[in-house]
C-alpha positions as CSV (number, residue, x, y, z in Angstrom):
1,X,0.0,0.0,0.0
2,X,1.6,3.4,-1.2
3,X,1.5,6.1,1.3
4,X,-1.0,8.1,-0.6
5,X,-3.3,5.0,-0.4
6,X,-2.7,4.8,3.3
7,X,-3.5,8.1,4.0
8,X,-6.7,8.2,1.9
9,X,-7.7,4.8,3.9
10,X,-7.1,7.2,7.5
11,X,-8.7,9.9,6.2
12,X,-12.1,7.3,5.5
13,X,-11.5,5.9,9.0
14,X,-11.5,9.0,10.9
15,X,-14.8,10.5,8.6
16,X,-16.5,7.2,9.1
17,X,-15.8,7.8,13.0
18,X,-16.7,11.1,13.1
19,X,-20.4,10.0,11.0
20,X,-20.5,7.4,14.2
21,X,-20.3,9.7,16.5
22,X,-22.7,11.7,15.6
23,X,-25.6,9.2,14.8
24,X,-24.5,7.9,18.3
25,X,-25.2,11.2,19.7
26,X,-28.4,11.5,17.5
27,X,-29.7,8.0,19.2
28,X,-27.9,8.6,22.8
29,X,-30.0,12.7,22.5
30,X,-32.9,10.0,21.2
31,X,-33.0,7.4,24.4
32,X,-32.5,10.5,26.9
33,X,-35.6,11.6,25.6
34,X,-37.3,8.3,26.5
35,X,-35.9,8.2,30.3
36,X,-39.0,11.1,30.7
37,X,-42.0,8.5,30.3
38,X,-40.5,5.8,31.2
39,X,-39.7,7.7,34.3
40,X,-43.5,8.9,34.4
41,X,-44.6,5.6,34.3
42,X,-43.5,4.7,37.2
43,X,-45.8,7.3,38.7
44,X,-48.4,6.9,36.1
45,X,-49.1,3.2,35.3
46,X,-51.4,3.8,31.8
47,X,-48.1,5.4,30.5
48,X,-46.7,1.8,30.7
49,X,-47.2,0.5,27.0
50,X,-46.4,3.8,25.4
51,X,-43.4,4.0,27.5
52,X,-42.3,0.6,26.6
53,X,-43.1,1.0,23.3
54,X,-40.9,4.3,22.5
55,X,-38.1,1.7,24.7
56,X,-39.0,-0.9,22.0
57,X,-38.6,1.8,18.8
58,X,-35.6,4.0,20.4
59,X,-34.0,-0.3,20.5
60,X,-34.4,-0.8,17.3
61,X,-33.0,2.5,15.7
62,X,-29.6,1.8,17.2
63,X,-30.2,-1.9,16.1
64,X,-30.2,-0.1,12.6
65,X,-27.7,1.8,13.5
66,X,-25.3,-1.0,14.0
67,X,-26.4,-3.3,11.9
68,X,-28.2,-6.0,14.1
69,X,-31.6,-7.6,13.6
70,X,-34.4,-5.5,14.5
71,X,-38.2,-6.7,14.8
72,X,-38.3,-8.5,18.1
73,X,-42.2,-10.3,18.3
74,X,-44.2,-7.3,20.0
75,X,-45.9,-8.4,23.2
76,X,-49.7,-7.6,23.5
77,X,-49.7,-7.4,27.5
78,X,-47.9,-5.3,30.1
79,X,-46.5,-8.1,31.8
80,X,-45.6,-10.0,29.3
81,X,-43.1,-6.6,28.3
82,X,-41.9,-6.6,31.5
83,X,-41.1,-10.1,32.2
84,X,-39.2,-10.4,28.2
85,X,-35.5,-10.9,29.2
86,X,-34.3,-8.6,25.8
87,X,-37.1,-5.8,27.9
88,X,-34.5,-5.8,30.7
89,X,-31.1,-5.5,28.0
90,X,-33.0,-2.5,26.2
91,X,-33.6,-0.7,29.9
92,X,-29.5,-1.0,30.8
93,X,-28.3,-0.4,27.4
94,X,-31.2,2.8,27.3
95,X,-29.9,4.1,30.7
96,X,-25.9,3.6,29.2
97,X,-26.3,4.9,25.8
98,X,-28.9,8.5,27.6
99,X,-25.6,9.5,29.8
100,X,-22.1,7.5,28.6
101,X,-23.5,7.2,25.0
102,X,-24.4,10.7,24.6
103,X,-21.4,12.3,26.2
104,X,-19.0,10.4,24.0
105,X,-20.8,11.1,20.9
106,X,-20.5,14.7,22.2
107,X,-16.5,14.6,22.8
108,X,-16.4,12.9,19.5
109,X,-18.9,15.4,17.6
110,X,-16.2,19.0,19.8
111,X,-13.0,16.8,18.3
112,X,-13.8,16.9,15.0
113,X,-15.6,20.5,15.4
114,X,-12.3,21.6,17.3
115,X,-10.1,20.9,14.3
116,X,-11.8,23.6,12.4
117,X,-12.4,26.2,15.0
118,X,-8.3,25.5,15.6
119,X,-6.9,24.9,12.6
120,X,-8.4,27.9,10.8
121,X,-6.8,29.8,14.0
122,X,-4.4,31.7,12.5
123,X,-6.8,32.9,9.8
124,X,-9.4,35.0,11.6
125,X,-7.7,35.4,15.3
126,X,-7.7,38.9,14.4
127,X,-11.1,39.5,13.2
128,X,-13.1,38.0,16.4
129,X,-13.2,40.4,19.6
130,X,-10.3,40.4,21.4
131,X,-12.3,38.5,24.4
132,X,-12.7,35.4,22.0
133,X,-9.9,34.8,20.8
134,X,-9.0,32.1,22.3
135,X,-8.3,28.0,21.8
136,X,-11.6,25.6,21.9
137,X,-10.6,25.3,25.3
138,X,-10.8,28.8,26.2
139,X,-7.2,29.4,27.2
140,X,-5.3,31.5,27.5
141,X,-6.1,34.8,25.2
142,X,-3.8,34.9,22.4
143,X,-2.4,38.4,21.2
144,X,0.8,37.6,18.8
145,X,0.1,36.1,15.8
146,X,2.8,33.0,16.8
147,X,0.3,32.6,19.7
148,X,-2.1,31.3,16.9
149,X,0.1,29.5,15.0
150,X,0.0,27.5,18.6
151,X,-3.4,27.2,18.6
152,X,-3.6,25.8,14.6
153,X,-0.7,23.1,15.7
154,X,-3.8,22.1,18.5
155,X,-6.1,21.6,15.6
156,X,-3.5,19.6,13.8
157,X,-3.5,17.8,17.4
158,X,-7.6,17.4,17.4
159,X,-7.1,15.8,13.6
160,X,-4.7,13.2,14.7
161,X,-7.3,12.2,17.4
162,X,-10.1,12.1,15.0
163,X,-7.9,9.8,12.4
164,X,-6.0,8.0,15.2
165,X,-8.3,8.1,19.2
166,X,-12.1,8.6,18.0
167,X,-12.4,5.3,16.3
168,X,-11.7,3.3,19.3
169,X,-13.9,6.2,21.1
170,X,-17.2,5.5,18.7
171,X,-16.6,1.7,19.4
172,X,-16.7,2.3,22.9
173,X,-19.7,4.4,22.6
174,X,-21.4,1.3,20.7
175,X,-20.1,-1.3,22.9
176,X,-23.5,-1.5,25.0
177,X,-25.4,-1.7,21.9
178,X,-23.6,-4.6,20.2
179,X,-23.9,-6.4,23.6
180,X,-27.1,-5.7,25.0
181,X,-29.5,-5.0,21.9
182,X,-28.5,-8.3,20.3
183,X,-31.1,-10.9,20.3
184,X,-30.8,-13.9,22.9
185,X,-29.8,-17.5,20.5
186,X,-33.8,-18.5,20.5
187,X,-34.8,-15.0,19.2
188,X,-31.8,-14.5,17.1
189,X,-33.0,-17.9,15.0
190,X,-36.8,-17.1,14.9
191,X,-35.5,-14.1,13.4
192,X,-33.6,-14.9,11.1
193,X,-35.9,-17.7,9.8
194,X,-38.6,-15.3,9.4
195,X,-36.4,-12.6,7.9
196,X,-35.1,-15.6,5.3
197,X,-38.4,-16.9,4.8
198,X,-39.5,-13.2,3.9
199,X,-36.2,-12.3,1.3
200,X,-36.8,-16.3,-0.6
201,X,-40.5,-14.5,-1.0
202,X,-39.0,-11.3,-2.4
203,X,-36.4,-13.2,-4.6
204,X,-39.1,-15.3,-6.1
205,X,-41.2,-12.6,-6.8
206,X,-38.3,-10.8,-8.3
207,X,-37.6,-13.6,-10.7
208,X,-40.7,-13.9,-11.9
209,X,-41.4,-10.6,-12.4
210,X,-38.3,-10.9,-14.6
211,X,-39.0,-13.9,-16.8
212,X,-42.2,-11.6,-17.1
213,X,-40.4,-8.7,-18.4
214,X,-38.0,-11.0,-20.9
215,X,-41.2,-12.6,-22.2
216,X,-43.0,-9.4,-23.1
217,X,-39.2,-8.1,-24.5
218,X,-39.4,-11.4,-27.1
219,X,-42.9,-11.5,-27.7
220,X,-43.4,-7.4,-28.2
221,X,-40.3,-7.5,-29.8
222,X,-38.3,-10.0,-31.3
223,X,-41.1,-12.0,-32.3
224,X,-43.0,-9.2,-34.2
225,X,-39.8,-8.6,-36.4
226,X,-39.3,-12.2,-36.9
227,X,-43.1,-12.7,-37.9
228,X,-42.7,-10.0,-40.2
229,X,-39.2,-11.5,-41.3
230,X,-41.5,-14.4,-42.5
231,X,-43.9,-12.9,-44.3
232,X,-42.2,-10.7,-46.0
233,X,-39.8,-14.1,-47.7
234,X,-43.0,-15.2,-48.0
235,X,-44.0,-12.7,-50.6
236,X,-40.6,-12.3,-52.2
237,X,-41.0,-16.2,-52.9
238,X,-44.2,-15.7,-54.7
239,X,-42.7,-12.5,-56.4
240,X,-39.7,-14.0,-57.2
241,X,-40.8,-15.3,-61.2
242,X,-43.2,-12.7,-62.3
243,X,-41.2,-9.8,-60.9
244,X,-37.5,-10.5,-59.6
245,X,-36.8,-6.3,-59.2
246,X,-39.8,-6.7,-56.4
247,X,-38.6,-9.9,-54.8
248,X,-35.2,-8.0,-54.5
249,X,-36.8,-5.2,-52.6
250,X,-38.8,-7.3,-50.5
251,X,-35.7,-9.5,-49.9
252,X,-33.9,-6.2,-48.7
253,X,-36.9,-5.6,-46.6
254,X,-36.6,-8.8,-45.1
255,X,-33.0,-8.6,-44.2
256,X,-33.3,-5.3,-42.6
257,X,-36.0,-6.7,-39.8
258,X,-34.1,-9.7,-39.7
259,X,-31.1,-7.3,-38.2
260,X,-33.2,-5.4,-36.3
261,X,-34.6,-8.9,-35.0
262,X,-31.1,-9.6,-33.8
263,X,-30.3,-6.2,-32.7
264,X,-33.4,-6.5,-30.2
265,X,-32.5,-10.1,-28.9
266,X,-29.0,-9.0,-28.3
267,X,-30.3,-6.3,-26.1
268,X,-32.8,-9.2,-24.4
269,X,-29.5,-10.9,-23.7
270,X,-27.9,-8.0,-22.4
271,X,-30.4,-7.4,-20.2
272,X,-30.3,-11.2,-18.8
273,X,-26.2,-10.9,-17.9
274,X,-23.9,-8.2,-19.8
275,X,-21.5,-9.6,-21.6
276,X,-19.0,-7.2,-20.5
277,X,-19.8,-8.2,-17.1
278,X,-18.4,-11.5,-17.5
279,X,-16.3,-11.5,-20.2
280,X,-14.5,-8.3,-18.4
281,X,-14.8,-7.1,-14.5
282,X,-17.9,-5.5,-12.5
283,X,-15.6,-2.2,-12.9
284,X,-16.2,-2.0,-16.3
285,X,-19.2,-2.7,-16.3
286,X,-19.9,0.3,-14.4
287,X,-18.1,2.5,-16.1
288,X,-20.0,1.2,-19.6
289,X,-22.8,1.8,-17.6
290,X,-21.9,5.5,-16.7
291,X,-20.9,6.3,-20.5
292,X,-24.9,5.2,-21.2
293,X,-26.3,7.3,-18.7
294,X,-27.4,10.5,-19.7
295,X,-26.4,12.3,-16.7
296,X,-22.6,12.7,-16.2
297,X,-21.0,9.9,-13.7
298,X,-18.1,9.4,-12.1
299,X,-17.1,6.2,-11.0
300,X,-14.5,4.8,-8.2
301,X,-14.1,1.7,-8.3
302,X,-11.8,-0.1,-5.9
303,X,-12.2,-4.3,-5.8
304,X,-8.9,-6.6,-5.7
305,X,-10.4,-9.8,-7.2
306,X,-14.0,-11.2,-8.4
307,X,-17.2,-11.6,-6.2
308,X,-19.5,-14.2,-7.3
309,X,-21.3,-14.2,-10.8
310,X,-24.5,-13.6,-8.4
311,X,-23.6,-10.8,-6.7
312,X,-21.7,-9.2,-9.4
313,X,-25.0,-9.1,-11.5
314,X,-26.9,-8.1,-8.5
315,X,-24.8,-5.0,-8.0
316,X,-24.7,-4.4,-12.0
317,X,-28.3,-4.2,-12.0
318,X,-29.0,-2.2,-9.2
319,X,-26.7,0.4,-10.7
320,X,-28.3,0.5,-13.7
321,X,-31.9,0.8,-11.7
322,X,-30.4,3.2,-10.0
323,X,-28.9,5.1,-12.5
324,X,-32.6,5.0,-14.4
325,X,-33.6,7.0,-11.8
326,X,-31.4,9.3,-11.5
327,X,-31.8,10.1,-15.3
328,X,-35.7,10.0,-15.1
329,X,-36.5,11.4,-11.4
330,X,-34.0,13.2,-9.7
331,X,-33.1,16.0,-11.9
332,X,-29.9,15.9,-11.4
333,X,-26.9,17.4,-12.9
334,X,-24.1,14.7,-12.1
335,X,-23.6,11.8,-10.2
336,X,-21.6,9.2,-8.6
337,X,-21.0,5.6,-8.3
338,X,-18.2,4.0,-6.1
339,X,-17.8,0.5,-5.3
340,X,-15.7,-0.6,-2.7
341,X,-14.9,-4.2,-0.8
342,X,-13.9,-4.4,2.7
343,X,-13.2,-8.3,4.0
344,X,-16.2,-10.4,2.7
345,X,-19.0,-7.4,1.7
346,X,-19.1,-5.5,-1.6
347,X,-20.5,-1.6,-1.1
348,X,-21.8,-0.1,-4.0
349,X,-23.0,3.9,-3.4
350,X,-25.0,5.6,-6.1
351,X,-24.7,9.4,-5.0
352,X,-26.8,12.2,-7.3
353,X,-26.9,15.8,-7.0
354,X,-30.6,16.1,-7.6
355,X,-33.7,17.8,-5.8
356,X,-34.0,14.2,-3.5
357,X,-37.1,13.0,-1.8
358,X,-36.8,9.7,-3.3
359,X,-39.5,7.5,-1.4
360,X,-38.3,3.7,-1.3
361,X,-42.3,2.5,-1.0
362,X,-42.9,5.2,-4.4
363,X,-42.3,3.0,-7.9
364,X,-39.4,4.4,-8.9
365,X,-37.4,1.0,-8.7
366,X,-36.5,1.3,-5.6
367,X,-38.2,-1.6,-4.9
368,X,-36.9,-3.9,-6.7
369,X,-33.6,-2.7,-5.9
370,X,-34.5,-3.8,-2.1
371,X,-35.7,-7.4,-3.5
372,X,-32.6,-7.6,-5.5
373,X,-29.9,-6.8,-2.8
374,X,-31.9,-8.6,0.1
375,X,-32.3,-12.1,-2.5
376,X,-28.5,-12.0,-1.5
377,X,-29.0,-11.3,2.1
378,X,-28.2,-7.9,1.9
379,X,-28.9,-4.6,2.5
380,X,-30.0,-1.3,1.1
381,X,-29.9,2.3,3.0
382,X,-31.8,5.5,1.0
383,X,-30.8,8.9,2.2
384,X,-32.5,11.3,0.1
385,X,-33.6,14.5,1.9
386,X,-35.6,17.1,0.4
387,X,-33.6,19.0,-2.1
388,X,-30.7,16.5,-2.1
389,X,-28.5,14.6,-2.2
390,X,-29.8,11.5,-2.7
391,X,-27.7,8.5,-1.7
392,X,-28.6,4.9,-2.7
393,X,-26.4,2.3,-0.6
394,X,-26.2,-1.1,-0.9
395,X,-24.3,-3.9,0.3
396,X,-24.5,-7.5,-0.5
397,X,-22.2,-10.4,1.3
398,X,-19.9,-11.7,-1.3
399,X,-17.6,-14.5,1.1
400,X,-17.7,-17.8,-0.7
């Protein structure tokens, strides 16, 4: 690994903790807000079930969060709640994640914060009042400009944290939430056969919906042009001795929808599995892909080796739905696609600069996107707020 390389791969480390941090904060500022009726049902009794159902949803957005199942069976009676054993994990690891959770998500959030307020230093000490000039710590007041410089080597130190200290400070800050919100070995199983159960659903769906699609493709297609292929040798045959100039022209005729024939059952194949896709890499097909797309893209693409032919189609074609809607929906002027593969899971992001408010649930392919990437156990994340961006995340296990 070059150095360049190994700086670029910090550089993703300490953004990726920094990201942590914050959604840690988000969920620790999240489950402080809970402690309040929980608390007031201890006074109250009828607040009970709401209480323990805000416990039960506040659970299962860090569950999201870190990537552990989520959908533990509801329970229809008070004491049932109560008496659950993963009710009594989601009550310590609230009370953790309200105080320890927050503040370190906090200290994580003033790092990173800190290496912009102290970095920049040097730059605008002498435009603040002279009371504020100061370090994020707030001493001691600077008044020479190599006083700042000072100050810009603390934001330098406050980087090194972030690339270096905050990584191991987000994992600490998730440590309750890996330990306590995962699902006791009975749960975890009844889980996961529901959840598999549900994706073999989705996948067959998917599959026929897309033996549907190729058989309307042949039929509205490559049938027609073939039919017409026949007819037309039909008449040239019958032309052929009492007027050989026609049978020429409807020979000619012929050949043409017999090309186009072909032309259209090439692109049925294409659609099926790319040739470049196999005959080349999933990088290249991507980038094919991008040249298509009537929106510019960008594409990074950074896998050592082949996935499975599976999965390699899989992330193929949700790139493509992807970048269909981008061209059709999003209105946006560029976009993005980088594809990445860290141990035994391929990451493909689809990032576009348009007016967002993508809805997964809205028919714009999204959908099927979901069916696609979960058929392969995997998983999709939309982020697409109002007026953009819109980011369209997938990953899909790819260990043989």
């Amino acid at each position: 690994m070059s150095v360049a390389e190994a700086v670029q791969r910090r550089l993703r480390i300490g953004i990726t903790a920094v990201e942590r941090a914050g959604t840690g904060m988000w969920t620790g500022t999240l489950a402080l807000l809970t402690l309040w009726p929980l608390a007031l049902a201890l006074v109250l009794p009828r607040v009970a079930p709401f209480a323990m159902g805000r416990l039960r949803a506040v659970a299962d957005v860090e569950r999201r969060r870190l990537g552990l199942p989520t959908g533990l069976p509801p329970q229809s009676e008070l004491r049932a709640v109560l008496t659950d054993p993963a009710t009594g994990r989601e009550l310590r690891w609230l009370g953790l994640h309200a105080t320890v959770g927050f503040f370190l998500g906090a200290v994580g959030l003033t790092i990173a914060i800190d290496i912009v307020r102290d970095g920049l230093f040097p730059l605008y000490w002498r435009f603040v009042p002279a009371a504020d000039a100061t370090p994020a710590i707030g001493w001691p007041l600077i008044r020479t400009q190599g006083g700042a410089w000072l100050v810009g080597l603390m934001g330098a130190g406050y980087l090194l944290l972030t690339l270096y200290a905050l990584p191991y400070l987000v994992t600490l800050q998730e440590l309750p939430g890996r330990r306590l919100l995962r699902p006791a070995p009975g749960e975890d199983m009844a889980m996961r056969i529901a959840e598999l159960t549900a994706t073999r659903a989705a996948a067959l769906d998917a599959h026929a919906v897309e033996l549907r699609r190729i058989e309307r493709a042949l039929h509205d297609g490559t049938q027609n042009r073939l039919v017409a292929v026949n007819v037309l040798l039909g008449a040239a045959r019958r032309a052929v001795r009492r007027d050989p100039d026609t049978a020429d022209e409807i020979l000619e005729r012929a050949q043409s929808a017999a090309e186009l024939a072909l032309a259209e059952l090439r692109g049925v194949v294409r659609s099926i599995l790319p040739p470049v896709l196999s005959d080349r890499s999933l990088p290249d097909a991507l980038a094919s892909l991008a040249a298509t797309c009537p929106v510019p893209v960008t594409v990074d693409a950074d896998v050592p080796g082949r996935c499975a032919a599976s999965v390699e189609a899989t992330a193929y074609f949700v790139a493509a739905e992807a970048l269909t809607n981008v061209a059709k929906h999003s209105g946006a002027s560029r976009a993005s696609i980088t594809l990445t593969r860290a141990a035994d899971v391929l990451r493909l992001v689809v990032t576009d600069d348009g007016h967002g408010g993508a809805d997964a649930d809205g028919g714009t392919g999204l959908t099927g996107i979901r069916r696609r990437a979960e058929a392969h156990d995997g998983t999709v994340t939309l982020t697409s707020p109002v007026g953009g961006p819109t980011t369209v995340e997938v990953e899909l296990p790819c260990g043989l």
